[in-house]
N, C-alpha and C positions, 0 to 999 in steps of 0.2 A: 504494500500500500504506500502510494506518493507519501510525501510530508505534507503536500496541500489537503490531501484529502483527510490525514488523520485529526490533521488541527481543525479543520471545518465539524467533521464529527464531534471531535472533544469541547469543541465550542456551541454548537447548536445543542446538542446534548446535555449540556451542564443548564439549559433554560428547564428542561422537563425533569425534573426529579422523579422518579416512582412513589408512590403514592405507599408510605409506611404500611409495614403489617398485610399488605395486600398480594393475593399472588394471584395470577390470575391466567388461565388455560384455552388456547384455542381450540374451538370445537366446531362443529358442523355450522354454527352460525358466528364464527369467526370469535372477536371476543368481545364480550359483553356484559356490561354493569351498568352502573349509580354513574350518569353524565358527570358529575363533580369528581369523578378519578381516574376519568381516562384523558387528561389532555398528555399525558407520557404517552401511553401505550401508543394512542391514534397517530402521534409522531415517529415513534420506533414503527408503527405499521406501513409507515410512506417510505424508511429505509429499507425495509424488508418487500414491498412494492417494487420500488428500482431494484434492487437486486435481484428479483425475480424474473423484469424488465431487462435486463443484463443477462441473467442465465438464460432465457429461452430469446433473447433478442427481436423480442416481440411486443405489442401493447396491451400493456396491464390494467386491469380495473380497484379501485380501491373506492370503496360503498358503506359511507358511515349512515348506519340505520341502529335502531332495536326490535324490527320487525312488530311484531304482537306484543313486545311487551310494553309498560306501563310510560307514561312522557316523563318521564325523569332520571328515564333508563336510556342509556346509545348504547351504541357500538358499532367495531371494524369489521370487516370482511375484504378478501380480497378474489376482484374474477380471476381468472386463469386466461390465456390467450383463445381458449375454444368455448370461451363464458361460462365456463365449471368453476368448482372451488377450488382453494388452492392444494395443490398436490400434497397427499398426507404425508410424505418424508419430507416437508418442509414446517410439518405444524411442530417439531422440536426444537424446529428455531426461532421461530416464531414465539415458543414460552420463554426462549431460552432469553430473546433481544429484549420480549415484554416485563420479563420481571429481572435484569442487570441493574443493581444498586447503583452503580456510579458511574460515570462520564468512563471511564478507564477499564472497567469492565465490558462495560455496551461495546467498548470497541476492539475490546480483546475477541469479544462474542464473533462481532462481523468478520475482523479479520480471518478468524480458524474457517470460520464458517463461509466465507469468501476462498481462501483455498485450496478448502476440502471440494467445494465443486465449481473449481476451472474458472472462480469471476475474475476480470482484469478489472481492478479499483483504478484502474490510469484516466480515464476521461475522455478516452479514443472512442468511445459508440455514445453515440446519444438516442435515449429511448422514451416514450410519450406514457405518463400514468393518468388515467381518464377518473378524472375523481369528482364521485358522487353524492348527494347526504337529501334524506327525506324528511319531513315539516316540521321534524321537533327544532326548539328552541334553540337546545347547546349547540346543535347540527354547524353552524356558520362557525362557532369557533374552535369546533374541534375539525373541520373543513382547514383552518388554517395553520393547523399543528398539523398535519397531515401534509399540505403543502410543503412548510419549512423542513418533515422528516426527507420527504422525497426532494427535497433542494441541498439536501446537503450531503448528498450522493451526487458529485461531479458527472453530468453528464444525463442526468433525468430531469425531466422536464413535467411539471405537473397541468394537467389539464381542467379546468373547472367547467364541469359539465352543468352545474347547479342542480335543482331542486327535481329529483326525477325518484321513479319507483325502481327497486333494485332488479328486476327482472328486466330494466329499459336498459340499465349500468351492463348488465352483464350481454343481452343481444347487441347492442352497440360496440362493446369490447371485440367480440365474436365476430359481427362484421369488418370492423377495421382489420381482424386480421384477415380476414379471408378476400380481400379486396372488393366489400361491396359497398355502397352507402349507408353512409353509418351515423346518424344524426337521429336527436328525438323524433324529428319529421319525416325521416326517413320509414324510422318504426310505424309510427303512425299511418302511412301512405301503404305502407305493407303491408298489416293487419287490417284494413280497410278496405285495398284491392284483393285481399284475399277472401275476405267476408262475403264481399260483392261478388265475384265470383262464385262462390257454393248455394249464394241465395238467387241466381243467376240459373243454373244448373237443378233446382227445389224443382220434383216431377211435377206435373202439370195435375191438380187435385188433392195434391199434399197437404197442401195449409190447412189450418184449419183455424176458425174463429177465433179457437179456446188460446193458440199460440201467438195469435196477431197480437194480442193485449199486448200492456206496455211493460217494460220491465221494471221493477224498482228496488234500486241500488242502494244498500248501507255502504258508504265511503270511509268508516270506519274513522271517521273526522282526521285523514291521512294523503298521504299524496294522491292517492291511487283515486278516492275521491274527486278532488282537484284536477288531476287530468281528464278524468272521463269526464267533468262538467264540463273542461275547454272544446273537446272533443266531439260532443254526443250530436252536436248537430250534421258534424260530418256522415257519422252512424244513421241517423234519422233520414239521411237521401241515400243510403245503401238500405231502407227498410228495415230500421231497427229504433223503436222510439222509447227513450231511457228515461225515467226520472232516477235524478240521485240526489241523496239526502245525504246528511252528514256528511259533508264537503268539508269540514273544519274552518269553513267561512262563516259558521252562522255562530260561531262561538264555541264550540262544540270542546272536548278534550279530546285528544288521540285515546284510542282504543278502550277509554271508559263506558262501560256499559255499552258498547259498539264493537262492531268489526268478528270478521272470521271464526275469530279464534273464540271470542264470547259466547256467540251462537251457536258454534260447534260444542263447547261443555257444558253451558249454562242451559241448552234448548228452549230459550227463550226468547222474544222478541228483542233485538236492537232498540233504544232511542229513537222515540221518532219513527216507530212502526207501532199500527195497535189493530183496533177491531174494525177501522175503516179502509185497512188491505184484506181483510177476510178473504179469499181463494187468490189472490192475486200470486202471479212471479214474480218473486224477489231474490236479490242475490248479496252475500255480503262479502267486500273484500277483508283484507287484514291491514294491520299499519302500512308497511310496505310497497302492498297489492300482488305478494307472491303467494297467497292463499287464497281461496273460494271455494265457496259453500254457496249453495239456493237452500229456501226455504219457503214455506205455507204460513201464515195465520189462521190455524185451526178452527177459532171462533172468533162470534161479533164480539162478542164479552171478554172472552181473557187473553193474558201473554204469551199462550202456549204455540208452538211450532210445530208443524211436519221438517224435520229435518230432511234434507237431499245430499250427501255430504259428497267426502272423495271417492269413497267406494263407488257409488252408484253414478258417479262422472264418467269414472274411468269406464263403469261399464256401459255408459251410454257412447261414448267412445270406440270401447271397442267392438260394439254390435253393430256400427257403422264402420269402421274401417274391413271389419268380416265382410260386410256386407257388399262395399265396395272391393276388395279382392275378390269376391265371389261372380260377380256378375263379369271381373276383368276375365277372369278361368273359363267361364262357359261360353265363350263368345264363338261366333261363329266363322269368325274369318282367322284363319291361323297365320300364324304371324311368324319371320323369321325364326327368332328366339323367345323360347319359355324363360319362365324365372320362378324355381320353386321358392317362394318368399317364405321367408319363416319369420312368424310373427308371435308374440310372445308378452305374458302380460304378467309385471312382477309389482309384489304385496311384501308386507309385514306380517309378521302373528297377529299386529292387531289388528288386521283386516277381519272385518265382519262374514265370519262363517257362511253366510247366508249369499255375500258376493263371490266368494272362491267357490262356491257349487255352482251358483247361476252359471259365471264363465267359465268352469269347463263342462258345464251340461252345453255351453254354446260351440265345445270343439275347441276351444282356447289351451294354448298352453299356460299354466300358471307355475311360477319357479315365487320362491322366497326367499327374502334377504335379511340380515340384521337391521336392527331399527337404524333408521338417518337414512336421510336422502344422498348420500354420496353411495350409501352399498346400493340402492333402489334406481340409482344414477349410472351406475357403474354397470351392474346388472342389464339392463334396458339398451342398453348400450350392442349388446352381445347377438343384438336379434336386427333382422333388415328392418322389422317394425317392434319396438319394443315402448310399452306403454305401463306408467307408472303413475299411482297417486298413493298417497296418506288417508287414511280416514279423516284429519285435519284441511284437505282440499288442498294439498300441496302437491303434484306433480305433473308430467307434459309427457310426449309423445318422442321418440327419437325416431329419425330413418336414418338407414345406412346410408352411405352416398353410392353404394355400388346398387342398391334398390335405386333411388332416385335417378341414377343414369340410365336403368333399364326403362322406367317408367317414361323417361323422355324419350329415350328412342323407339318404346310402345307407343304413346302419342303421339307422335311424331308420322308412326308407320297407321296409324289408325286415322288420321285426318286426312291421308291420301288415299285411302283404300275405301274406309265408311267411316268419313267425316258427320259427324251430329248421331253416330251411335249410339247404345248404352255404353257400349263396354268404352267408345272413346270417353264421353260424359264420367264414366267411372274412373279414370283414368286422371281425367282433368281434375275431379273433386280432390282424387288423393293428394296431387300436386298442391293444389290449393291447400287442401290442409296442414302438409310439409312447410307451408311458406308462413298460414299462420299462426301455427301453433308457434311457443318460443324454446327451441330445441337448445339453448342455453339451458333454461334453467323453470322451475314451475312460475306460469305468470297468469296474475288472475285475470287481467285485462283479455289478452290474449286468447285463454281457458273460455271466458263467459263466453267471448263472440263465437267459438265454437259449436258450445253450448248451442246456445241461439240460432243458431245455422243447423245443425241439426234437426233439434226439436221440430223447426220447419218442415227439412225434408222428409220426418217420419211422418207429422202431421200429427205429431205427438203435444197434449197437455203437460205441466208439469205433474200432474197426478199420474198422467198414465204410466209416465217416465220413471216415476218412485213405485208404482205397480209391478216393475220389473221384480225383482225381489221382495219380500220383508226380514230386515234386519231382526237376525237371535236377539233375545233382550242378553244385555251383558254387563259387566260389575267389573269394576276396576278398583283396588284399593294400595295402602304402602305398609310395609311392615318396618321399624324400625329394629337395625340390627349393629351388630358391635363393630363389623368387618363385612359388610359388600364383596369384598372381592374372593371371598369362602366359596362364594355362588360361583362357579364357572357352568356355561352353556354350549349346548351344539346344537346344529339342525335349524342353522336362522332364529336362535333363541326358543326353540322349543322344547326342549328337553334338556335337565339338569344333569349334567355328569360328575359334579364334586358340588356338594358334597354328596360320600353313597347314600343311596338308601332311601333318599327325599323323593325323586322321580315316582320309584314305585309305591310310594305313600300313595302323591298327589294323583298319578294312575287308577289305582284303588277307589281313591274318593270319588276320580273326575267319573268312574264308570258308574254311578249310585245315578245319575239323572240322564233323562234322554237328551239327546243334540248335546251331551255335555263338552266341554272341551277347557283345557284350563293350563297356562303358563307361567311360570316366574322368568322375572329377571333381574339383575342388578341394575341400581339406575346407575346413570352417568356422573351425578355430581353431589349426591348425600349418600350418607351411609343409608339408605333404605334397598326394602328388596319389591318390585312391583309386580302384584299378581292382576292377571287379568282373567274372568274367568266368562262362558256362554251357555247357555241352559234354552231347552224350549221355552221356560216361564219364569219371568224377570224373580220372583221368589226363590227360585232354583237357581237362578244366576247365583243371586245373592247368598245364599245357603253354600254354593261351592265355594265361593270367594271368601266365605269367612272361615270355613273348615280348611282350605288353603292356607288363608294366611296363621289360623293356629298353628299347621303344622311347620310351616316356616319357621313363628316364633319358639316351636319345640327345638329346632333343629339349629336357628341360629341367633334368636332374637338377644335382646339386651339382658331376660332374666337369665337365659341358658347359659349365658357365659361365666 
């Protein structure tokens, strides 16, 4: 490392002290606390940025958000160059630069760790970090500790994209490196003409009254809000006509009593939704807008909800993309090249029992992954079509790019042969769906207009939609225990293999009820163990889940020890 470069370090470095007594871990949502202790980290996160930016000599995204959580909460994240997270043999240095006590440490950190993989610290490449941050308050000045980390890395250049939803940070990133247009308006133009498109392509008797209604939007008083209010009139002349509420202009708080993630556990109505949406479709994003959920107001009187979550997305999803490879197969004009597509739909444990039967009573492959969206990311990935969501409404749709090449040269060969086909028609939809789903990363924006486009072409209600399935009733609770990490698992977290003996307890028990079905796992960041348990009748959920978590407490809880 130059001289110019270590004194820049040791000097910008010595402004951010780390925040006493704190240590703090990068994880699937990068890192994240109490806005009043991260202006270190979010600095050390812009060095670690550029260095990224340096090792893959590409442009990087850096996304200060807290997603779902509370406004007095931030945090960093960092995109990858193909809009993913950041590569997990980086998240050790990432703890390693976030929690370095002193100017002289931090730089000892970067040094080994500059290196260990191949960065030249000299100044000779210069690389662009596209830096993002969503409505909360501290957002602006921890934007500018972020800036001065990645400016004192000789030869980064920080980009201020301002006030955008992290799913926008992350396709934007995605595009500049792929050489396509890559601007908010960009995104916009594209999930628009894509929409336009598939509602362009709606069979001729599809619609149906029930689906023309308007849709109405909790914004989760959040970016995601905010934009789709700038936006909706674009939406409104491609045939899609949106009210949105909790914009966080009308005063609103970010994610209190609002947004995704509420609706998702609370099964209640959002702020600003009551007995005067009674059957209406509604959708609600998260802080962010990398989450969505639909939902029902049940009655004229109360708060209660028909939830619609991720499961039953993804499966509205994938009974159209089936459907759409189905009719490409049966066509009648045979075409140079087949493409056996192998398409494939991946879950968690806590995917609702009741959606892993439907999709593969529909023929689907389903495979499972460890909890977090980077194994559900990773996975999806493996397949020419590979479709992922959370029960949370958090995931998107990936295609290969060796599928996507066939499909255009099928296209391509179907317009000159029998142009205005089905199978061309089916051929176009999937394209369009490729373009606008957000193959970065789960984006609710993106998700809904799907949604929407859909719903159309089956001529589908949202009821009938939720019809598809009904969700096992099911119970989730936590057990507090001495040591977490006694728990080890296999098989995508379903099944206990240390400690012995636990497995075939919880086996035993799980067999006493029908549809039963029942897991532990260790959580991620408290010592607890979390059981989630599914029974034909929410009383039997509940009955497993607590006969579970007793034997848990036999076997590791806080009195056992």
């Amino acid at each position: 490392m130059k001289e110019e470069q270590r004194s820049l370090l040791l000097r910008s470095s010595s402004q951010f002290p780390p925040p006493e007594g704190v240590k703090l871990s990068y994880g699937t949502s990068g890192f994240r606390a109490d806005a009043g202790i991260l202006q270190s980290t979010v600095y050390r996160v812009g060095i670690l940025a550029a260095l990224r930016a340096l090792k893959t000599e590409s442009v990087i995204g850096l996304m200060i958000t807290a997603s779902h959580n509370e406004v007095s909460d931030n945090g960093v994240k960092i995109a990858e160059p193909n809009g993913g997270m950041l590569s997990q043999h980086w998240e050790p240095f990432a703890d390693a630069l976030a929690n370095a006590q002193t100017p002289e440490h931090l730089l000892q950190v970067v040094d080994e760790f500059a290196e260990s993989e191949g960065i030249a610290l000299d100044g000779a490449k210069s690389v662009d970090i596209l830096v993002g941050r969503d409505t909360r308050p501290s957002g602006s000045s921890l934007l500018e500790a972020a800036k001065l980390g990645i400016g004192s890395v000789i030869g980064a250049v920080a980009l201020d994209m301002g006030i955008l939803t992290t799913p926008q940070l992350h396709w934007i990133v995605r595009a500049r490196n792929n050489g396509d247009k890559a601007s908010e308006i960009d995104y916009f133009e594209q999930i628009s003409s894509s929409f336009r498109c598939l509602m362009d392509l709606i069979p001729s008797g599809s619609e149906s009254n029930e689906v023309v209604d308007k849709l109405i939007v909790d914004g989760a008083n959040g970016v995601g809000g905010q934009k789709l209010q700038v936006y909706k009139e674009v939406l409104e002349l491609n045939g899609l006509v949106i009210e949105v509420r909790n914009t966080g202009l009308e005063g609103g708080v970010l994610n209190e009593g609002v947004g995704a993630d509420f609706v998702q556990k609370e099964k209640v109505v959002p702020h600003g939704f009551g007995s005067q949406d009674f059957g209406s479709r509604c959708a609600s994003l998260d802080g962010d807008a990398d989450r969505l959920v639909y939902f029902t107001v049940l009655s004229e009187s109360g708060n209660k909800i028909e939830l619609v979550d991720g499961d039953k997305i993804l499966s509205l999803f994938a009974v159209f993309i089936k459907e759409q490879l189905s009719i490409l197969k049966n066509r009648d004009t045979k075409l140079g090249d087949d493409y056996p597509c192998c398409i494939g739909v991946v879950q968690t444990a806590y995917a609702n029992g009741a959606s892993t039967d439907f999709l593969k009573q529909q023929g689907l492959e389903v495979a499972f992954t460890p909890t977090g969206v980077k194994y559900l990311h990773e996975k999806a990935a493996q397949y020419d079509i590979g479709i992922y969501f959370e029960a949370n409404g958090h995931g998107t749709i990936l295609f290969s790019e060796l599928f996507l090449s066939w499909l255009e040269a099928t296209n391509n060969e179907l317009s000159s042969v029998s142009k205005g086909s089905e199978q061309q028609k089916a051929a176009l939809r999937l394209l369009a769906v490729s373009k606008l789903i957000n193959q970065a990363v789960g984006d609710a924006l993106s998700g809904m207009l799907l949604v929407e486009a859909i719903l159309r072409h089956m001529g589908w209600s949202i009821h009938r939609w939720n019809e598809l399935y009904h969700d096992l009733p099911s119970r989730q609770l936590k057990v507090k225990v001495v040591d977490r990490t006694a728990v080890v698992t296999a098989n995508a977290e379903t099944e206990v293999v240390k400690p012995p003996g636990i497995q075939e307890a919880i086996n035993a028990e799980t067999a006493n009820y029908p549809k039963g079905r029942c897991f532990i796992r260790p959580s991620g960041t408290e010592d607890v163990i979390r059981v989630y348990a599914e029974a034909s009748a929410q009383d039997e959920a509940d009955r497993l889940a607590k006969s579970v978590a007793n034997l848990v407490d036999k076997f590791l809880g806080v009195g056992s020890s």
